[in-house]
C-alpha positions as CSV (number, residue, x, y, z in Angstrom):
1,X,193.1,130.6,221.0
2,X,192.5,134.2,220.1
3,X,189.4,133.1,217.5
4,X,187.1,133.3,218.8
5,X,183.8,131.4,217.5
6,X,180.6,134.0,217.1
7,X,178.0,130.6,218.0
8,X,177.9,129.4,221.4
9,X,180.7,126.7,221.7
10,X,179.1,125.0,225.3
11,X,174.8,124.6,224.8
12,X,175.2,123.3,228.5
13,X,171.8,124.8,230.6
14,X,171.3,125.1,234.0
15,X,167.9,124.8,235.5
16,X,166.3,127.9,236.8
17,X,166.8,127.8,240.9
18,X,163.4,129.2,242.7
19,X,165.0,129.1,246.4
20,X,169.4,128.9,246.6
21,X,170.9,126.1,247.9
22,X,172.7,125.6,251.0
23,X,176.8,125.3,250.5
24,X,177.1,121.8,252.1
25,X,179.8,123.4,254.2
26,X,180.6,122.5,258.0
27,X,178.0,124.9,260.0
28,X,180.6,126.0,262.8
29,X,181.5,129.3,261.6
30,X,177.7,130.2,260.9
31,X,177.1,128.8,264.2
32,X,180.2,131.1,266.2
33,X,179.3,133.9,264.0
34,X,175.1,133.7,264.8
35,X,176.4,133.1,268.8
36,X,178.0,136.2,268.5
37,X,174.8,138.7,268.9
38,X,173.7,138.5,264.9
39,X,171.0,137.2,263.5
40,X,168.4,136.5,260.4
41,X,168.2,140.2,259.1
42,X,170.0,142.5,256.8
43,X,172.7,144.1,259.4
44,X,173.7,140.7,259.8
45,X,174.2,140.1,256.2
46,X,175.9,143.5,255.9
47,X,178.1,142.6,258.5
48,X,179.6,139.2,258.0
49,X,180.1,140.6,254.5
50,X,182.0,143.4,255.5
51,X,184.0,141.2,257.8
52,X,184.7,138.7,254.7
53,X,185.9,141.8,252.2
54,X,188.3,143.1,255.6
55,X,189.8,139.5,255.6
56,X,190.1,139.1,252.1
57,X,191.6,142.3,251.7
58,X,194.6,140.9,254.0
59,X,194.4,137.4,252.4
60,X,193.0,135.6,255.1
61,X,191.6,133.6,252.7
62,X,190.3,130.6,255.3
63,X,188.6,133.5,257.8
64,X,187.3,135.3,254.1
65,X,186.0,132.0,253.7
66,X,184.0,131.3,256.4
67,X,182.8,135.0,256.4
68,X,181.1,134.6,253.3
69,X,179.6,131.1,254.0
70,X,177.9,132.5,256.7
71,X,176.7,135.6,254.8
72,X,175.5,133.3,252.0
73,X,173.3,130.8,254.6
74,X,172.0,133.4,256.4
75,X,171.3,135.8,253.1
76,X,169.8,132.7,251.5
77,X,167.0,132.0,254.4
78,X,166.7,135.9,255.3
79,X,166.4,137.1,251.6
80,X,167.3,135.5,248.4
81,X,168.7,138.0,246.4
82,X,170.5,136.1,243.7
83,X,173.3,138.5,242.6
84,X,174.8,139.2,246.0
85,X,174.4,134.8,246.7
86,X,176.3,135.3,243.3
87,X,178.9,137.2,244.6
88,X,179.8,135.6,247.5
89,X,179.8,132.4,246.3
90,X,182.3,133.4,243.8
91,X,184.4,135.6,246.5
92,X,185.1,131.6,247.7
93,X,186.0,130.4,244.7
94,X,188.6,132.5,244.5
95,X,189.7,132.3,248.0
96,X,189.9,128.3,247.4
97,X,191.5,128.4,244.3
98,X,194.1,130.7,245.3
99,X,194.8,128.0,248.2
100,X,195.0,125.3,245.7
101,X,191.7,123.6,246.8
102,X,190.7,123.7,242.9
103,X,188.1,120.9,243.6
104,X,186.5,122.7,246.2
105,X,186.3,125.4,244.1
106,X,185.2,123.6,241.1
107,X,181.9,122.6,242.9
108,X,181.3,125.9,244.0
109,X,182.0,127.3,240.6
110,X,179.0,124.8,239.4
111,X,177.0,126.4,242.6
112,X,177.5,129.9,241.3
113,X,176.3,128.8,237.5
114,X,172.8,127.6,239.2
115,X,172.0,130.6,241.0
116,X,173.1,133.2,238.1
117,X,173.1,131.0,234.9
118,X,175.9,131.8,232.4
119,X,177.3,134.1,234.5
120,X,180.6,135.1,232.5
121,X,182.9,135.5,235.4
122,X,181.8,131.7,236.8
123,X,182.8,130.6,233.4
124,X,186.0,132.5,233.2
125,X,187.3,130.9,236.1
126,X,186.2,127.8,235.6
127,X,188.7,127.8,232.7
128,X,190.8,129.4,235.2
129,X,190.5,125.9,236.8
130,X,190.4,124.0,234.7
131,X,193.8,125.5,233.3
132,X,195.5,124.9,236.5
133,X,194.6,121.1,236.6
134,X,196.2,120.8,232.8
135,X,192.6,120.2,231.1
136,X,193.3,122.2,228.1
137,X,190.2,120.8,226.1
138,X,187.7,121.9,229.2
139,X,189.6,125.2,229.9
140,X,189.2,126.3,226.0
141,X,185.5,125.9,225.8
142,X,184.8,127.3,229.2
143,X,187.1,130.6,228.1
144,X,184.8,131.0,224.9
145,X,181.8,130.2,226.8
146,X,183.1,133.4,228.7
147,X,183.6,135.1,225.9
148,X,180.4,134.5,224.5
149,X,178.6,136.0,226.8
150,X,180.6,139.1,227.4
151,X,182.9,139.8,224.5
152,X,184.8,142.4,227.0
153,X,186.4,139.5,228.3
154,X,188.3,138.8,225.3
155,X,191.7,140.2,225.6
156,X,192.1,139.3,229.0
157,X,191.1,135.7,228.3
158,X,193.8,135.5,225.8
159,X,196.6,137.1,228.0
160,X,195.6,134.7,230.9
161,X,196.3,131.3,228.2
162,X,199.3,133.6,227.3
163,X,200.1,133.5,230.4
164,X,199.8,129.9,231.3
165,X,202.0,129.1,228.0
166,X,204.5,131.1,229.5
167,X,204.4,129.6,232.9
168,X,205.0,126.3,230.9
169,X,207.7,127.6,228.8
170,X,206.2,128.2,225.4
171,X,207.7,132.2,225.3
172,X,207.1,132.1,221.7
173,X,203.3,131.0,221.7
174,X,202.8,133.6,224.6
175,X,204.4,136.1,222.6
176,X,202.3,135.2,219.6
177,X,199.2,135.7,221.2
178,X,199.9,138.8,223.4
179,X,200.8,140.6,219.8
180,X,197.8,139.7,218.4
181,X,195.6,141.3,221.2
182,X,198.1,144.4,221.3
183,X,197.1,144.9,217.5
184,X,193.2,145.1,218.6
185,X,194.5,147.5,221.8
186,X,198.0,148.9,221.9
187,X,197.9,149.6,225.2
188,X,196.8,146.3,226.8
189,X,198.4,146.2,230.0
190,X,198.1,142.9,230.7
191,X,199.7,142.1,227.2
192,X,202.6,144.4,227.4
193,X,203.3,142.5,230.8
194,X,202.8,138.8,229.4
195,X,204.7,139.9,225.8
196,X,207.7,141.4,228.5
197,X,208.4,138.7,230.6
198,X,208.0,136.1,227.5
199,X,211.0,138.3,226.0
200,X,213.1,138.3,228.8
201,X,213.0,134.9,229.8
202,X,213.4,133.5,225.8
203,X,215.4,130.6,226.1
204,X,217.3,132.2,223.1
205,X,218.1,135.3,225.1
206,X,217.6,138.0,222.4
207,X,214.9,139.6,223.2
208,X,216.2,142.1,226.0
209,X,215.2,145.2,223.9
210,X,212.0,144.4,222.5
211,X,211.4,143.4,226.5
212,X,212.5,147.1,227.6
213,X,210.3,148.5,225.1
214,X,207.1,146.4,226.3
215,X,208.2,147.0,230.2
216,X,208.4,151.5,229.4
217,X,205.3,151.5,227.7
218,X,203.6,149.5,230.4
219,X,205.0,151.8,232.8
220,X,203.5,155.0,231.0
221,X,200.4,153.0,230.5
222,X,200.2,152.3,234.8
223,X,203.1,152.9,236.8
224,X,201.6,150.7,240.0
225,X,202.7,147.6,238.0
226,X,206.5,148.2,238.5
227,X,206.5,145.4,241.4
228,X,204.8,142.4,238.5
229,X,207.9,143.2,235.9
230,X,210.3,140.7,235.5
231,X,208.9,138.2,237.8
232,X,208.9,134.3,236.3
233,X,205.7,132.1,236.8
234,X,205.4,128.5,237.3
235,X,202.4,126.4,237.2
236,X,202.4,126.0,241.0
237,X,202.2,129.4,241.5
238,X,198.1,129.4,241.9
239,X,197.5,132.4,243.7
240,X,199.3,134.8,240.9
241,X,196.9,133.8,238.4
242,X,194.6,134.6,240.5
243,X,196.1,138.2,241.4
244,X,196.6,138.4,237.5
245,X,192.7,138.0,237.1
246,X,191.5,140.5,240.1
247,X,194.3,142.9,238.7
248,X,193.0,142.9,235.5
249,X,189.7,142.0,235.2
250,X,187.5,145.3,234.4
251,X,184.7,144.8,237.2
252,X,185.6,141.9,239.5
253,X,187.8,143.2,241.8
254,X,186.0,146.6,242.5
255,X,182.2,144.8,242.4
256,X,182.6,142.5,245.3
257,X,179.7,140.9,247.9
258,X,178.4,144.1,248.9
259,X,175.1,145.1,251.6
260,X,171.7,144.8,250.4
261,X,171.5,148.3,250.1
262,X,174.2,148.9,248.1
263,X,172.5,146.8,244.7
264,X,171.1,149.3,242.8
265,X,167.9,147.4,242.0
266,X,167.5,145.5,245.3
267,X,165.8,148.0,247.2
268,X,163.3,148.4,244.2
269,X,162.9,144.3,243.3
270,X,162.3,144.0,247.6
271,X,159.2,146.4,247.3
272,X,157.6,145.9,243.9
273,X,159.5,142.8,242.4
274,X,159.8,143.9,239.0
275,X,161.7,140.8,237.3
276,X,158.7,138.8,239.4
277,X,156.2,141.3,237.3
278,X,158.4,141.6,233.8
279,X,158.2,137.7,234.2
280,X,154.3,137.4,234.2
281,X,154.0,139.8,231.5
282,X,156.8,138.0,228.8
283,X,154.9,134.7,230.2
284,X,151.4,136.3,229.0
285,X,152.7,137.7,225.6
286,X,154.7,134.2,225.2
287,X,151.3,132.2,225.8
288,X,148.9,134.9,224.1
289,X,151.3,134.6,221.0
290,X,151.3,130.5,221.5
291,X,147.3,130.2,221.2
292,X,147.1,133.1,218.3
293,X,149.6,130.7,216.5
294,X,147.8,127.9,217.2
295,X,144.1,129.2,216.5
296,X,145.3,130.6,213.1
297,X,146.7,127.1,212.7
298,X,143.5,125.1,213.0
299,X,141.6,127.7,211.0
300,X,144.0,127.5,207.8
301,X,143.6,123.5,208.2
302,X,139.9,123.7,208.5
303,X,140.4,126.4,205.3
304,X,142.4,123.6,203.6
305,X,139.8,120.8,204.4
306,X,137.3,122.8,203.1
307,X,138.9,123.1,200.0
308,X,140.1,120.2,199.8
309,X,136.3,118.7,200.0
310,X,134.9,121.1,197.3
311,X,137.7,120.2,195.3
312,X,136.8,116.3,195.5
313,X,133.4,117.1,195.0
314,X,133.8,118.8,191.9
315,X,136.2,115.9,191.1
316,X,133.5,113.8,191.6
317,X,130.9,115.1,189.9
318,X,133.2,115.5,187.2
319,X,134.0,111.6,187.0
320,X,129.9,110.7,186.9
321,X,129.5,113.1,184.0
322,X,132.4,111.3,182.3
323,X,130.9,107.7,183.5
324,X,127.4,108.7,182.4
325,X,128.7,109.9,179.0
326,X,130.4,106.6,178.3
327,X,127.4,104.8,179.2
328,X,125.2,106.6,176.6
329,X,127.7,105.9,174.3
330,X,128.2,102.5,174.6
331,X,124.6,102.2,174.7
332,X,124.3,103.5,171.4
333,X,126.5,101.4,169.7
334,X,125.8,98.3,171.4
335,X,122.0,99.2,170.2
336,X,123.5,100.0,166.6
337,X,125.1,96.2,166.9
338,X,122.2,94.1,168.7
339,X,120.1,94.2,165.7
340,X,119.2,91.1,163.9
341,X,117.9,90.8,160.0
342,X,116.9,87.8,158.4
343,X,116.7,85.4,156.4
344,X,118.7,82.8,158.2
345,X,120.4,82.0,154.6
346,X,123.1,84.8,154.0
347,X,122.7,83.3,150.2
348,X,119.6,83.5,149.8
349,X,118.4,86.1,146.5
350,X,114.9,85.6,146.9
351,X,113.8,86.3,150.3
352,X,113.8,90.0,151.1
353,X,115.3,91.0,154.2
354,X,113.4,91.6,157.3
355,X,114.3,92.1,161.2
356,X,114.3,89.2,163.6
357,X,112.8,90.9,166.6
358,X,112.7,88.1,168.6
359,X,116.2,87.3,168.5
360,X,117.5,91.0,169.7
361,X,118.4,91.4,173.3
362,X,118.6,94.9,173.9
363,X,121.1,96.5,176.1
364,X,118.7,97.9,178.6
365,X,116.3,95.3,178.5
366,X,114.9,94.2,182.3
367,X,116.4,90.8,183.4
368,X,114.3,88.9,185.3
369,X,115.6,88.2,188.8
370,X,116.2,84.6,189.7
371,X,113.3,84.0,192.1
372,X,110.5,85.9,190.4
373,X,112.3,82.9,187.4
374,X,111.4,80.0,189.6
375,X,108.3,81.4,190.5
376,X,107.1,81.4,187.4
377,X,108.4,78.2,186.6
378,X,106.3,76.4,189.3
379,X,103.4,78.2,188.1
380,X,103.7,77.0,184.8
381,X,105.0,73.2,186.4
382,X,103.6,70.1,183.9
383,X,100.4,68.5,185.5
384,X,99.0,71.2,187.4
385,X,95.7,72.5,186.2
386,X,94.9,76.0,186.2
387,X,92.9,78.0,188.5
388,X,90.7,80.8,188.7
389,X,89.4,82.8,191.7
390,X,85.3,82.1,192.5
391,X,85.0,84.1,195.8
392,X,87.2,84.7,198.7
393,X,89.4,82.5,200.1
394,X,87.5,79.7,197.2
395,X,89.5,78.1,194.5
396,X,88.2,76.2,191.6
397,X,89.6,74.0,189.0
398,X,89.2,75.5,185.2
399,X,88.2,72.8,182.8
400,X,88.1,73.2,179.0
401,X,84.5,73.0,178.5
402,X,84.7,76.6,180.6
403,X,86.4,78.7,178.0
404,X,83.9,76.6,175.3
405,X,86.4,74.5,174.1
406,X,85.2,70.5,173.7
407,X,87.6,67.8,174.9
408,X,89.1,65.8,172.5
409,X,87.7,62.6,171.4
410,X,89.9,59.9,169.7
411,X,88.9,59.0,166.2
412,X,89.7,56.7,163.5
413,X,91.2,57.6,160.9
414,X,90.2,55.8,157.6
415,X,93.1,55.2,155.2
């Protein structure tokens, strides 16, 4: 319990809200309060506020209620300024969960997280809640949800589970933990008032000194506590947890729903709306830095292509070199091999050797192609005579007697 992780245990996210949502509450108090000379403007505001701090100061927690309700609606329509819709939206949480309407105020809790996300005192108390209802699981990661986003809540989270253990009856576990918070602060008076009653009411009943000791010093710490000492707690009890929480907690019992005028940055943010302006500016730097990213982005791929094109050219060229140096040299010793020397007869002493030209084939020798082959085949066709060209477009047949040669005659032969 008193470990606190330093990573955010919940990644739950709330989506931004542009314009607050209504409470879904019955209208009749809005509609008695506007009936009743107020309307849509900031003295109205101020006032049902006031009226809802004078009624919770008495705990009239119904009429606090309604109060704030109809500050919130009309606040919301009049002018949305988020920490006081905040505010009051939490003032009724606690006024319902000090009556014991902890689903009520569970929904509002969830309200409260949408207009201020991860506010730390919606979180706290919905562990608060969730701790009533006996969801320990739900209560631990909403308390160091808290926690993570203001570590000042620390000590007081851990006296509030102390404080629920003892309520249960685990003195020793409450005792445990109170000591370990008095070691980071000595003078935690919220832990010397846990640690005190968890000694006094030990079920083994030894503990009466070490209880006086926790009960003086708390008394030199803040003498106004005199009336908590000694007093047992029982789960039922909802509104003392409560008290325990507004008694203790640093800010949230003095930094209630408050006028308009009485944020320090509303009257500047109604005039000039600086978050409006700080939020154009981070969104101009955010997308300025986007397109930089990505323009040096497509400028180191188009680097990289280029490289990586003058590196396959080079590649290449170096592969034809290689191919055309293999060709050479297989031409040369295939040209070293296609020669052929005679005589026929390997055996024969008497015949001196001489090339056989006309049985080479040389490597680069032309080959004729197969239709310039069969062209000159029909050209050269058996029993087609020759001709020869006499004048344009005329043909003539070439006999033998043209090139002076005499046709053969048959003769006898005398034997």
């Amino acid at each position: 319990v008193t470990e606190w992780p330093l990573g955010n245990p919940v990644n739950q996210e709330w989506p931004p809200l542009r314009c607050t949502p209504s409470l879904q509450a019955p209208q009749g108090p809005l509609v008695d309060f506007l009936t009743s000379g107020y309307g849509y403007d900031d003295r109205s505001v101020a006032s049902a506020v006031k009226l809802g701090n004078e009624h919770f100061a008495k705990r009239e927690l119904g009429r606090a209620v309604d109060f704030y309700g109809a500050a919130y609606e009309i606040g919301r329509l009049h002018f949305d300024y988020k920490p006081l819709m905040h505010d009051l939206v939490m003032r009724r949480v606690i006024c319902y969960s000090m009556l014991g309407d902890l689903q009520q105020a569970q929904l509002e809790t969830e309200l409260a997280l949408r207009v201020v996300p991860h506010s730390a005192v919606a979180l706290l108390y919905q562990g608060l809640l969730h701790s009533k209802l006996g969801e320990a699981d739900e209560a631990n990661q909403k308390f160091q949800a808290s926690v993570h986003q203001c570590r000042e809540l620390r000590d007081l989270i851990d006296c509030l589970v102390a404080l629920f253990m003892l309520a249960q009856g685990h003195c020793d576990r409450a005792i445990q933990v109170c000591s370990q918070v008095l070691l980071r602060d000595p003078r935690m008076p919220f832990a010397l008032l846990v640690r005190g009653d968890a000694y006094k009411f030990h079920a083994s009943g030894y503990f009466a000194r070490q209880a006086a000791d926790d009960y003086t010093l708390l008394l030199e710490v803040d003498l106004s506590l005199q009336p908590l000492i000694g007093d047992i707690m029982t789960p039922q009890q909802h509104g003392r947890f409560d008290e325990m929480v507004l008694r203790f907690h640093p800010r949230l019992a003095k930094e209630g729903p408050r006028a308009y005028e009485d944020y320090p940055v509303c009257a500047v943010y109604r005039k000039r709306r600086p978050f409006l302006v700080a939020s154009f500016v981070v969104f101009a730097y955010a997308k300025l830095k986007t397109c930089v990213r990505s323009t040096q982005l497509v400028q180191n791929v188009t680097m990289r292509n280029a490289e990586l094109l003058q590196a396959r050219a080079a590649a290449e060229r170096k592969v034809r070199q290689l191919v055309e140096t293999q060709q050479k040299l297989a031409a040369l010793e295939a040209s070293s091999c296609s020669e052929v020397w005679g005589p026929a007869d390997p055996d024969s002493l008497h015949v001196r050797k001489y090339r056989r030209y006309w049985m080479e084939r040389p490597l680069g020798f032309p080959k004729r192609s197969e239709e310039e082959g069969e062209e000159g085949n029909r050209s050269i066709s058996p029993g087609r005579s020759l001709e020869y060209s006499v004048g344009a477009g005329d043909t003539a047949p070439v006999s033998p007697a043209s090139y002076g040669l005499r046709s053969p005659t048959p003769r006898l032969l005398a034997y």
